[in-house]
C-alpha positions, 0 to 999 in steps of 0.5 A: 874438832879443831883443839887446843889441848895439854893433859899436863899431869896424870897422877895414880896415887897408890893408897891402902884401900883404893887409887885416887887418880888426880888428871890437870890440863886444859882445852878449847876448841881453836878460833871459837874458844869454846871450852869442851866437856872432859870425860873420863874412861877407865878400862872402857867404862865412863865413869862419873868423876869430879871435873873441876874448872881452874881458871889458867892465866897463864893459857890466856896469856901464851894464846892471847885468849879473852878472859871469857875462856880464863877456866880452859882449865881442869881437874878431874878427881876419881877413886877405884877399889880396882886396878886401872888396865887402861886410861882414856881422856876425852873432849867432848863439844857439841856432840863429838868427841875427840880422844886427848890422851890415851895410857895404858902398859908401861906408859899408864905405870909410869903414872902411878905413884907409890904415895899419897902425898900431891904438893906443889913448890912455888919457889925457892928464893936464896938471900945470899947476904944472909945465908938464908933460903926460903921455899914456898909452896903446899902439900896435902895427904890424900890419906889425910895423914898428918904432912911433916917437912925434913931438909937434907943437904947432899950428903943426907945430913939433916938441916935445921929449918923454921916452918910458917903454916900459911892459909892458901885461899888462892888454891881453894878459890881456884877449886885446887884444894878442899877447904879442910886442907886450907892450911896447907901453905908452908913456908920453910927458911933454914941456913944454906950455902951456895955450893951445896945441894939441899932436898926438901922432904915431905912425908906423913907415917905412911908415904915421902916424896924428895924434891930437889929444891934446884928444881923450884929456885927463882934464877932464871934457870929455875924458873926454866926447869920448873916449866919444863917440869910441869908442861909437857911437849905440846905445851913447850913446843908453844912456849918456845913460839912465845919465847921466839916472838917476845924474847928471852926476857918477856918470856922469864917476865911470863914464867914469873907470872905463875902457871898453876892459878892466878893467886891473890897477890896477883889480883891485888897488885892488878887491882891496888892504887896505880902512880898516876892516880896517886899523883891526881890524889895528892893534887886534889882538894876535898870540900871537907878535909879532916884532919886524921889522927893514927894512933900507934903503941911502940914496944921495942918494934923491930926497927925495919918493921917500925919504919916501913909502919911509919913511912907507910903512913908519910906516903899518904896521898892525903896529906892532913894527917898527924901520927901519934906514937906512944913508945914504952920500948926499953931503954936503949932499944934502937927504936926509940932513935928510929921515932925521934928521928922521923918525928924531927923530920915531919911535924905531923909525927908525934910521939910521948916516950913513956917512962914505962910500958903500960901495957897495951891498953894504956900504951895507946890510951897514951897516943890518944891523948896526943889526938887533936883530928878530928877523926882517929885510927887505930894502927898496929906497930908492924903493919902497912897502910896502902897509900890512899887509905886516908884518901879513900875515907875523906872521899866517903865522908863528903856527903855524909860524915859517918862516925865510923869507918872501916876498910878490908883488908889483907896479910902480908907474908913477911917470910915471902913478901907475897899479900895473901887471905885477904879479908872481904867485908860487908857492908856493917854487919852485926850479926856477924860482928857478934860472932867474931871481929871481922872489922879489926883493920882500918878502923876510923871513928870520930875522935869524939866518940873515941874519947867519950867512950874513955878509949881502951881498958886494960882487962881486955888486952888481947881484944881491947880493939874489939871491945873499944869497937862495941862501946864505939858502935853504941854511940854511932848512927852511921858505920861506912864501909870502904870495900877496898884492902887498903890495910896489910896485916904482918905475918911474922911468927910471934903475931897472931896473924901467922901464930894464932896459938901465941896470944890464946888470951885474945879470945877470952878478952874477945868473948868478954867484950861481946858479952859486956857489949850485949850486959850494956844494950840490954840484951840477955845472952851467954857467949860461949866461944866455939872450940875449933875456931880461935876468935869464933864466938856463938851467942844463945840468946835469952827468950822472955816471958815463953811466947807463942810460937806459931808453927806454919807448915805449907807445901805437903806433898808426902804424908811420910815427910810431913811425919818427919817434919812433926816428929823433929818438932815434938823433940824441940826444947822449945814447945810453946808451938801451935801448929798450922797446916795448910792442905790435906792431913789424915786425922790419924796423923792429927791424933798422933801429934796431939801434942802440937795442937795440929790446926788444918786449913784447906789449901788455895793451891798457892803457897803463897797464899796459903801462907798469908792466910795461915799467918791471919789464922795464928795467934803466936807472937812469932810465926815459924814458916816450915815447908813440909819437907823440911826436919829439924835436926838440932832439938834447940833449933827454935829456940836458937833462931827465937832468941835472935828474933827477939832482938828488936832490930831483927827481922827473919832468921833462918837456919842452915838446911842440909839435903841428899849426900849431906850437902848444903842447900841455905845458908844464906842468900846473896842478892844480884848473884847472876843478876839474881840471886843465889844460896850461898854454898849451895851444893857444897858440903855441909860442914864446909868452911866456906869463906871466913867461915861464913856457914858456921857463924851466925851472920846476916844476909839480904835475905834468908830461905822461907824454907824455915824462917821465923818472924815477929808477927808484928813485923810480918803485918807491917810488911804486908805479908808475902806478896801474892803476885808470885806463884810459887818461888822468889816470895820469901826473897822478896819478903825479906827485901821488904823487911830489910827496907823496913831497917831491920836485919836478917840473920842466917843461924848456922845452929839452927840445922834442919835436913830437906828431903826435897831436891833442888827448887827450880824457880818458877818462870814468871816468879823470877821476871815479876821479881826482877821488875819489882826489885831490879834497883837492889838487885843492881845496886849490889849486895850490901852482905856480900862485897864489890871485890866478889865475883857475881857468877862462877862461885861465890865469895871468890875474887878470881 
C-alpha cells in the first residue's frame, strides 16, 4: 500500500478509574484515494474502539482531493481499566495492513496526560483600540466534571473576563463532540495589553491545563505556531510544498480556513447570495411585485446594532419595501437621531416616536399601523436579514401567493463575528410547531391577516410572536417555506439567543399561547413545558368517549417476546384494547392475559396480509399495530399517541423505540435518505438530543415506523390498508405516504417509549425495488419534514 497518512495527536488521559485514549489523523491511499480502515492494538491485542470519520478540508485542500475522499479523516476513542505498555495503529485496504504509527516507552509516556480535560483554541483576536481580547474555542470533561475558565497575565495575577457559552454544532455534526457537551463553545473577552503575556486556564475539581493564549493569536505568527502545533513532521513537510507552489500569502489565506472541520460559517458563506447574482436580482421584474412591509419596535437599541438592522434591509435586492419603526427609546437616547436620519434618507422608512414605551406588544402593534404592503414581516431590533431575503419571498408567491411564509435561519455571534447553530426547517410542520416555535424568523403573512387578527397582545410578551403566529395560522390555507438562512439572530449577552435564563417569562407566554391556540380550534389538551428545555413544550391530548382500541400483534416469532410484549399492554393506562394476534399462541398464554380479550387468527405467512386481514377482523375505532417483539415501556404509551391520533388532520403516530445497548432504532423516518429511506437517529443513544432535539419532541415525519403506529380505522379503509405487493418490509412506509397523500399528517410521539428485542430489520430485496417504482416521484422530490441544506448520506440532519 501506497499512503498518505498523519497520526496528528495521541492523547492517554490519565482519569481515576480508567485511560481514555483519543487518536486523530487521517489517510488515504495515494492516486486512488481510497480511504482505509483504522485499527487499533493495544499491547498486541485488536481492540474494538469507536472509529469516527471526520470530514478534513483542509487534507482536501493541501492534496487537491475530490470532495468524494472529504472524511480521510478520523477519531479513534478507547478506554482501558489497565495500563498501556504498547500502542500500534494500522490501515487496512483491501486486505493488507500497514503499520502507521507504533508508541511504546519513553515515546507512548510522553502521550499520557495527567487530566481529563481535551480542548481546542480557535483563535485569539486582540482589538487594539479597545484594549479588548477575545478567545474562541471549546473544552469538555471527559470525567464530566463541570469546566470552569481562569485568565492569568505573566505574572500569575488574575484578569477579569466576560464568558459567552456558544452551541457548537459544527463539532457534534463533524462527530468531534457528544451531544450532551454541545455547550461546550466558549467565548471569553477580558482587558489586555499589548506588552503583557496573558494565560487561559481551563480546569474542573479535578484537573487544569494552561494555554499560552501567544499560541492561538490570529497574527499571521499565530496562526503559524498554531499549525505547528497541531501537525506533526509529515504533514509540515507538505504544508511547506503548498507554501513553495503558492506563496506566503495563499498559504496564511489556507491556515484561515481552518484545519480541525469545516465549520458552519464556512458552509454559509460558501453557500449565501454572491454579488453577481444580487446585481441580476436588482435588474429583475417580478410579474407580481408586492409591496413588503417590515415591522420593527425600537427600545434604546444599541446605535451600531440598530443601523446594521436598518441597512440590512436598505441593502435589499428587491426593492418595494417599506420599514416601519416604532420607537419608544428614552428621551435623549442617540438612537432616535440615528432613526430620524435614515428615515430623511430613504422615503420607504417610516417611523412614529412614541410618547411612551408600550411595552413589546404595543410598541409594534404601533409599527403595524404604519403598514400600507400588502405583505407584513416581523423583525426584531438588533437582527440582520441577508440581502435577497424579500427577493426570495416575491419569487415564491408567483404562482401562488401563499398567506405565510417563512425562511431558516441562523445566529450571529456578536463577540466572534462568526454564523453559527443555524436553524434548518421543514416544510410547515404542526406537530413540531406545537412543540416549540421553530418558525420564529423571517415570518411574512399577508397584511390582511395580520391586521384581522388585531396583531400583538400584551399578556403574551415574551412569546407575542408565537402567539400571533398561532391566530395567523388559523386563518391561513397556505404556509411556504424558503428553505434557505436568510435571517441572522444576534447574540449578545442580554438576548435570549446567548442567555436563555434572561427572558424565563418567555416560555410561560409560549405555553400559554399554545394552549389558548388549542382553547381556540377546539382541541382539548394540557401543555405542560418540558423542565430541561427552556421553550420546549409536551401536549397531552384529551381522548373523548373511551374508544375501542384494537391492539393488532403480528410477526411471533418467540413465545417469550410475545409475553413481554402482553405484559407491557396489560400495564396501560389506557385499557379499552382488544387484542388481535395473527399466528400461533399456546392457550395457556391466552388464559394468562384473559383480560386483553386475546383474539387468534392463523397466519397467511405474510405480514402484510396478515395485517390487512387482522384490521377487517376488528371492531375498534383505532387499529394499534404492534409487531411481537416490541414492549411498551411508558404505561400511558397508548394513551399518548391515541390523543394525538384523535386530532382529525392526523393520520399515524408512532412513538420512540429503543433496542439492545439502549440505542435508538425510530424515531421517525426520513424519505429519499439514500434514495431511499432511513430511521432518524438510528443507532444513536436513546436520550440523544439529536438536531433541534428532534427525538425528544413531538414532531412529524413523512412517514413512521409500522412497528408500533396507531391509526383511525376510518383512515386506514380509506387508504385501502397496507399494499399487499410487498413481502415483508417498506409497507408500513409506503402506507404512510399514501395517508400523507390523503393530507393528513403523521406524528412521531417521542412520549410514546417502547424497547424492541429484534436487531436490525434488513429490508427485503423485492420489497425496496417495487417501493421505489411505486413511489420514486416522492422519493426525488425531497423530503418535505426534513430540509434541501441536509445531506442525504453520511449522517442525517447534518449540513457538512
Amino acid at each position: 500500500m501506497d499512503l498518505e497518512f498523519n497520526i496528528d495527536s495521541v492523547k492517554i488521559f490519565n482519569l481515576k478509574e480508567k485511560k481514555h485514549i483519543v487518536i486523530n489523523g487521517w489517510c488515504i491511499q495515494k492516486d486512488t484515494g481510497e480511504i482505509p480502515d483504522i485499527i487499533v492494538r493495544v499491547d498486541n491485542k485488536i481492540v474494538e474502539s469507536d472509529l469516527i470519520r471526520i470530514r478534513r478540508q483542509d487534507i482536501v485542500d493541501l492534496f487537491k482531493l475530490g470532495k468524494d475522499v472529504a472524511r480521510n479523516g478520523f477519531k479513534i476513542v478507547y478506554d482501558t481499566n489497565s495500563d498501556v505498555q504498547e500502542l500500534e495503529i494500522n490501515a487496512v485496504l483491501n486486505g493488507q495492513s500497514k503499520e502507521l504509527e507504533t508508541l511504546a516507552g519513553a515515546d507512548l509516556k510522553k502521550h499520557i496526560i495527567n487530566s481529563s480535560i481535551e480542548y481546542y483554541l480557535d483563535n485569539a483576536e486582540l482589538d487594539r483600540t479597545a484594549g479588548r481580547e477575545t478567545l474562541t474555542g471549546w473544552a469538555i470533561s471527559y470525567d464530566n466534571n463541570e469546566i470552569k475558565y481562569q485568565i492569568v497575565n505573566g505574572k500569575n495575577q488574575d484578569i477579569d473576563f466576560d464568558l459567552r457559552v456558544v452551541k457548537r454544532d459544527d463539532l457534534i455534526s463533524n462527530s468531534i463532540i457528544d451531544e450532551k457537551d454541545a455547550n461546550c463553545g466558549f467565548a471569553i473577552t477580558f482587558n489586555a495589553k499589548t506588552n503583557e503575556r496573558y494565560f487561559l486556564i481551563i480546569y474542573t475539581d479535578e484537573s487544569n491545563v494552561k494555554i499560552n493564549v501567544d499560541l492561538v493569536s490570529n497574527t499571521a505568527l499565530g496562526k503559524i505556531k498554531r499549525f505547528f502545533n497541531i501537525f506533526s513532521p509529515q504533514t509540515i513537510n507538505r504544508a511547506f510544498d503548498y507554501f513553495r507552489r503558492n506563496g506566503f500569502k495563499a498559504f496564511i489565506k489556507r491556515l484561515n480556513k481552518g484545519i480541525i472541520i469545516t465549520s458552519y460559517d464556512t458552509w454559509f458563506k460558501q453557500h449565501r447570495v454572491t454579488d453577481e447574482e444580487l446585481s441580476l436580482q436588482r435588474e429583475y421584474h417580478f410579474a407580481y411585485s408586492p409591496k413588503i412591509s417590515i415591522i420593527v419596535p425600537t427600545f434604546n437599541t444599541p446605535i451600531e446594532f440598530l443601523q446594521e438592522m436598518i441597512d440590512s434591509v436598505r441593502n435589499q435586492s428587491y426593492s418595494n419595501w417599506e420599514l416601519c419603526i416604532a420607537d419608544g427609546s428614552s428621551e435623549g437616547n442617540p438612537a432616535i437621531d440615528v432613526i430620524k436620519k435614515c428615515a430623511e434618507n430613504d422615503s420607504r422608512i417610516k417611523v412614529i416616536f412614541l410618547d411612551k414605551n408600550y411595552g413589546i406588544s404595543g410598541n409594534t402593534n404601533k409599527a403595524l399601523e404604519l403598514v400600507t404592503g400588502e405583505y407584513t414581516g416581523l423583525f426584531d431590533h438588533d437582527d440582520l436579514l441577508e440581502p435577497n431575503l424579500l427577493y426570495e419571498i416575491v419569487q415564491s408567491l408567483q404562482e401562488n401567493k401563499h398567506d405565510i411564509i417563512y425562511t431558516d435561519e441562523d445566529k450571529l455571534n456578536n463577540t466572534t463575528g462568526l454564523f453559527i447553530d443555524p436553524n434548518f426547517k421543514p416544510d410547515y410542520s404542526p406537530d413540531l410547531f406545537l412543540s416549540h416555535n421553530y418558525i420564529t424568523h423571517f415570518f411574512t403573512v399577508k397584511t390582511s391577516i395580520i391586521k384581522e387578527i388585531g396583531g400583538f397582545r400584551d399578556e403574551y410578551n415574551g412569546s407575542q410572536d408565537y402567539d400571533l403566529m398561532f391566530r395567523c395560522i388559523e386563518k391561513s390555507k397556505s404556509i411556504h417555506h424558503i428553505a434557505k438562512p436568510l435571517y441572522h439572530w444576534r447574540m449578545h449577552f442580554a438576548s435570549t439567543a446567548e442567555n436563555p435564563e434572561s427572558k424565563m417569562y418567555c416560555y410561560v407566554a409560549g405555553q400559554k399561547a399554545i394552549q389558548d391556540h388549542l382553547n381556540r380550534i377546539g382541541v382539548k389538551a394540557k401543555v405542560e413545558m418540558i423542565p430541561e428545555f427552556w421553550g420546549m413544550y409536551h401536549t397531552k391530548y384529551s381522548i373523548d368517549g373511551n374508544p375501542l382500541v384494537s391492539a393488532i400483534i403480528t410477526n411471533v416469532k418467540k413465545e417469550a417476546w410475545l409475553e413481554k410484549t402482553l405484559e407491557s399492554l396489560l400495564k396501560e393506562q389506557y385499557q379499552n384494547l382488544e387484542v388481535i394476534i395473527a399466528g400461533k399462541v399456546k392457550q395457556n398464554i391466552i388464559n394468562k392475559y384473559k383480560k386483553l380479550n386475546i383474539k387468534v387468527i392463523p397466519t397467511s405467512g405474510s405480514i402484510v396480509k396478515d395485517k390487512n386481514v387482522c384490521a377487517k377482523n376488528a371492531k375498534g375505532a383505532y387499529l394499534f399495530f404492534l409487531d411481537a417483539s416490541i414492549k411498551l415501556i411508558n404505561n400511558d404509551a397508548i394513551g399518548e399517541m391515541l390523543g394525538i391520533a384523535t386530532r382529525k388532520e392526523v393520520g399515524c403516530v408512532s412513538g420512540k423505540i429503543s433496542r439492545k445497548n439502549k440505542v435508538l432504532k425510530h424515531a421517525g423516518i426520513i424519505l429519499g435518505y439514500d434514495n431511499f429511506y432511513k430511521n432518524a437517529f438510528i443507532n444513536e443513544n436513546e436520550e440523544t438530543f439529536g438536531y433541534m432535539l428532534r427525538p425528544r419532541i413531538n414532531c412529524n415525519y413523512s412517514a413512521v415506523t409500522g412497528d408500533m403506529v396507531i391509526v383511525s380505522a376510518s383512515i386506514f379503509h380509506e387508504v385501502g390498508g397496507y399494499d399487499e405487493s410487498f413481502v415483508s418490509t417498506c409497507a408500513d412506509v409506503d402506507f404512510c405516504l399514501e395517508v400523507r397523500k390523503k393530507g393528513y399528517y403523521n406524528v412521531y410521539c417521542a412520549f410514546a417509549k417502547a424497547f424492541d428485542y429484534t436487531l436490525q430489520t434488513k429490508i427485503n430485496t423485492h420489497d425496496r425495488k417495487y417501493f421505489l417504482e411505486k413511489n420514486q416521484a416522492l422519493v426525488e422530490s425531497g423530503d418535505p419534514f426534513y430540509n434541501a441544506n441536509f445531506l442525504l448520506s453520511n449522517r442525517e440532519f447534518a449540513y457538512v
